[in-house]
C-alpha positions as CSV (number, residue, x, y, z in Angstrom):
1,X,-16.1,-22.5,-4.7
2,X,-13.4,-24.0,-6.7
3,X,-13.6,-27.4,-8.0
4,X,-11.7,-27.8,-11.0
5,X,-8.2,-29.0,-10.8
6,X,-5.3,-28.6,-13.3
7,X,-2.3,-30.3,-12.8
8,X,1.1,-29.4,-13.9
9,X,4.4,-31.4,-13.7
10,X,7.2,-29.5,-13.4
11,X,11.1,-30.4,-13.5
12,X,13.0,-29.8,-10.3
13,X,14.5,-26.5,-12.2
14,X,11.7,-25.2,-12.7
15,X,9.7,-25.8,-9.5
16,X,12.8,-23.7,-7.8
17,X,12.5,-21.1,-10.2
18,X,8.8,-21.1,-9.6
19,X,9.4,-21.2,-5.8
20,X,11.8,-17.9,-6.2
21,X,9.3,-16.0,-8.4
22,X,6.8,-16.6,-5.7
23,X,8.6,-15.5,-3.0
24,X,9.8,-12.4,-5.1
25,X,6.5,-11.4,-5.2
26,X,5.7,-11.6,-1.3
27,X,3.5,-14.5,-2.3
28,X,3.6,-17.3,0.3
29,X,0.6,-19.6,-1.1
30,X,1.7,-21.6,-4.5
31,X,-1.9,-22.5,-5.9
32,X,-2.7,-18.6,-5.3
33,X,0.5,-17.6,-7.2
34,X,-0.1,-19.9,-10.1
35,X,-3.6,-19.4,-10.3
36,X,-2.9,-15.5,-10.6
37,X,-0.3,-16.0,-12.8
38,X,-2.4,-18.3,-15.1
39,X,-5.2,-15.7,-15.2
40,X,-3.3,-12.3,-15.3
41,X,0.2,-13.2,-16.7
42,X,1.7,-10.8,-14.0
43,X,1.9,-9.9,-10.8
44,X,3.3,-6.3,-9.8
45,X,4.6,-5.9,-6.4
46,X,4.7,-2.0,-5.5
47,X,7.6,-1.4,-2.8
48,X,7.3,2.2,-1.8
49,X,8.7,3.9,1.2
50,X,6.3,6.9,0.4
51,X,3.2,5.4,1.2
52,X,4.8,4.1,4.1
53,X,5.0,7.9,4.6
54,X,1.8,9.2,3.3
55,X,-0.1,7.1,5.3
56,X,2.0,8.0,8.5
57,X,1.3,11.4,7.9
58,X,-2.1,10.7,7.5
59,X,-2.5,9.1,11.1
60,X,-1.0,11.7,12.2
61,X,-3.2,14.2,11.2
62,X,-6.1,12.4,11.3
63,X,-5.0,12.4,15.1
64,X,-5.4,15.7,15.1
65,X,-8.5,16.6,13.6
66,X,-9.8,14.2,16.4
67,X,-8.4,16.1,19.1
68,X,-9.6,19.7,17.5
69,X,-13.0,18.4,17.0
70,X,-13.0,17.3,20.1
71,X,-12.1,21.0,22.1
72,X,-14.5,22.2,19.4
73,X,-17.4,20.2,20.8
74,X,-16.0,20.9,24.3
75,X,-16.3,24.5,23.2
76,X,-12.8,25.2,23.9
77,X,-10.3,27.4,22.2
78,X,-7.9,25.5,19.2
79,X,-5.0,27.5,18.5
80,X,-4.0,28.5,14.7
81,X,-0.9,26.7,15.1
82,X,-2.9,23.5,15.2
83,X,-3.9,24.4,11.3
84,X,-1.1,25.1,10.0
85,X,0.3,22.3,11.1
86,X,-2.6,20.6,9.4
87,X,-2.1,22.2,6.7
88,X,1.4,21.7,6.0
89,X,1.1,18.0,7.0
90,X,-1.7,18.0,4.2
91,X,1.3,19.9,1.7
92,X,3.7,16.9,2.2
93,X,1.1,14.6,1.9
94,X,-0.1,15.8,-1.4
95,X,4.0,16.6,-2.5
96,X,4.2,12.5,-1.8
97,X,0.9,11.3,-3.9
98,X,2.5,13.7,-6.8
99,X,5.7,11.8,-6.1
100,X,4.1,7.9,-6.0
101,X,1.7,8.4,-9.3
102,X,4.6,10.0,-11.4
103,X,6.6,7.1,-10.3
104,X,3.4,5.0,-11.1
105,X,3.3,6.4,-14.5
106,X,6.6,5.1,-15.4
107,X,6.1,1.6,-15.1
């Protein structure tokens, strides 16, 4: 529970700049964007399309393994088709990770 208070005052300038920061970040809640910025001195905001893409991949082939599991316990055939397309889904998504921590690494 949090029952200290600081106050700051501010000029107009620099409330907007404050405000613009914020919602740089994606932040949407001033006390939380202050109070991390007091503590940490930073806040990084990661945009990456690849994770967008690593974790539709990973839907997707977690949607599979579901339905292979499932004509496993139905004791029905699966076909090898099914795994390599597993298995090349699994490729990409590993080629992205690669991708995303080199890109990591540069910051």
């Amino acid at each position: 529970m949090r029952k200290q208070q600081i106050h700051l005052r501010v000029s107009q300038e620099e409330y907007d700049l404050i405000k613009q920061k914020m919602v740089q970040c994606g932040c949407i809640n001033m006390s939380a964007y202050l109070r991390k910025m007091a503590i940490d001195g930073l806040i990084v905001k990661l945009d990456m399309p690849e994770m967008k893409e690593i974790l539709r991949l990973l839907r997707h082939n977690g949607n599979n393994i579901n339905q292979i599991a499932k004509l496993l316990n139905e004791d029905k055939d699966i076909y090898s088709s099914d795994i390599m397309d597993i298995k090349k889904k699994q490729a990409e998504i590993l080629k992205l990770i690669r991708e995303v921590y080199l890109k990591l690494l540069q910051l």
